[in-house]
Structures are given as structure tokens and as C-alpha cells.
N, C-alpha and C positions, 0 to 999 in steps of 0.2 A: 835273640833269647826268648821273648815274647813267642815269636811266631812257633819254635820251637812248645811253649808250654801249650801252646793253642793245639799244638798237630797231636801231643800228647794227651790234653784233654780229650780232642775229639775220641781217638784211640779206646781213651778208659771209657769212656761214654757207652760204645757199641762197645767192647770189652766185659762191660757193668748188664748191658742188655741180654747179651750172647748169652754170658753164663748163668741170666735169671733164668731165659728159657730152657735153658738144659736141665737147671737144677729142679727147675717147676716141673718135665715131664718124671728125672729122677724119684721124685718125695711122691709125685700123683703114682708112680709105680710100685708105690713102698709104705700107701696110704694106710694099710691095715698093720701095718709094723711100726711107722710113727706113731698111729693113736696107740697103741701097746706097748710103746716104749715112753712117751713121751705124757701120757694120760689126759689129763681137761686141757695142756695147753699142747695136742696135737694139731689143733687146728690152725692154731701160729706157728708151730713151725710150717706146715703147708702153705700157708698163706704168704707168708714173708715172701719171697722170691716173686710170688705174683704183684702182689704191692709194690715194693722196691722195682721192679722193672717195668710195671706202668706209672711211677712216680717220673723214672730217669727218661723211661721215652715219652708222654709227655710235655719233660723241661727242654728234653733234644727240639720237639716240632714249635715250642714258642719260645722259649728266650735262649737257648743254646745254641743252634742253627746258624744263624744269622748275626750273634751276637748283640742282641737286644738288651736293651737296658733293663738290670736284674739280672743278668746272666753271671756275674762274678758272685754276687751277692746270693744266687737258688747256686753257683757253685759249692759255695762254702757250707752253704747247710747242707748239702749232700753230703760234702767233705766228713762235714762233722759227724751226722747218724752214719757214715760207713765206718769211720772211727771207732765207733765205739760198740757197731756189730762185732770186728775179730776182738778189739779188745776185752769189752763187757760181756756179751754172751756168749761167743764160742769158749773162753777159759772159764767164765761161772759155771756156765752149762756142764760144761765137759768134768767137773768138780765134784757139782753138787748131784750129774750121777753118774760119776764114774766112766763117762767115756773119753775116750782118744777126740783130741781136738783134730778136725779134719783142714792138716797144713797148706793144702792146695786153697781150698776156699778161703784160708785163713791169709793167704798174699796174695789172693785176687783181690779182696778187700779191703786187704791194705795198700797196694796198689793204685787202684780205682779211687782211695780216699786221699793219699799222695797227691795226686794227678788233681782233682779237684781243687783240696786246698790249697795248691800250687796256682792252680790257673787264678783262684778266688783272691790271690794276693799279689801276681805279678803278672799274669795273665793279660793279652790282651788278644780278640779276634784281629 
């Protein structure tokens, strides 16, 4: 069961990276329509994906890897901030102006947040 959460960790991990990189060339392609849609905090959304995927890889090259001490423990905080990306800001956002929550991103991130807090509580390399 362990080894199991481990192989699924690793999964959401490059899972979590794959799709900052896509979503970063995405938003960099769409730069002049996020600031236009999105106003003083276009630059957060731009930014987010580049953040969060040199956050997660990273936690990959020093305590994930190899399963280093800390590595359950920077699990679970990952866990937690991807938690409450689909839940807190994709539905606020999507609310307060009126767009369509975009559901794909929306269970990648929940997902990748599963998997984490999975590993962060039963987990073991």
C-alpha cells in the first residue's frame, strides 16, 4: 500500500510539473488578454504556474527524490496550497467575474493535492 502511494506520488509530482509548463507557455501566449481580463492582478495569474512548478521541482531535486527527511512533511504543504488553488480561487475567481471554472485544471489540482496528502499521511519511499 505504501509503495503504491509512493509510485502515485511520484506520478502527481511530474503530473504537477508537466502541466505548470504547458500552462506557463499557455498564459505567456494570452499575456496581453490576461492583463485585460484580469487588471493589477494579471501578473499573478502569469506568475502562479511559474512559481508553483519551480516550488514542486525543486522539492522533487532535494527532499522528494530520494525520500529525505522532510519529504512527508514539504508533502503535506503542497498538499495543502493545491487544495485550496481548485478550491479558493478557481470558484472565487470564477464568481467574482463571472467566468467558467476551467474543470480540467480544476482535477489536475485536485489530484496532485490527493496524491500529496496521501503520501504526507501514509506514505512512505
Amino acid at each position: 500500500m505504501r509503495q503504491t502511494l509512493w509510485r502515485n506520488f511520484v506520478i502527481s509530482v511530474w503530473v504537477l510539473i508537466g502541466f505548470c509548463a504547458v500552462n506557463t507557455v499557455q498564459i505567456l501566449g494570452q499575456a496581453e488578454a490576461v492583463h485585460a481580463a484580469y487588471g493589477p492582478f494579471g501578473a499573478r495569474v502569469i506568475l502562479w504556474p511559474i512559481a508553483l512548478g519551480a516550488i514542486e521541482l525543486m522539492l522533487w531535486f532535494r527532499p522528494f527524490r530520494h525520500g529525505q527527511s522532510g519529504a512527508r512533511l514539504m508533502a503535506g504543504f503542497m498538499g495543502l496550497v493545491l487544495l485550496l488553488r481548485p478550491i479558493l480561487v478557481a470558484l472565487i475567481v470564477s464568481d467574482l467575474y463571472d467566468r467558467d471554472v476551467n474543470w480540467v485544471s480544476w482535477w489536475i489540482y485536485m489530484y496532485v493535492a490527493a496524491s500529496h496528502l496521501g503520501f504526507a499521511l501514509a506514505g512512505k519511499p
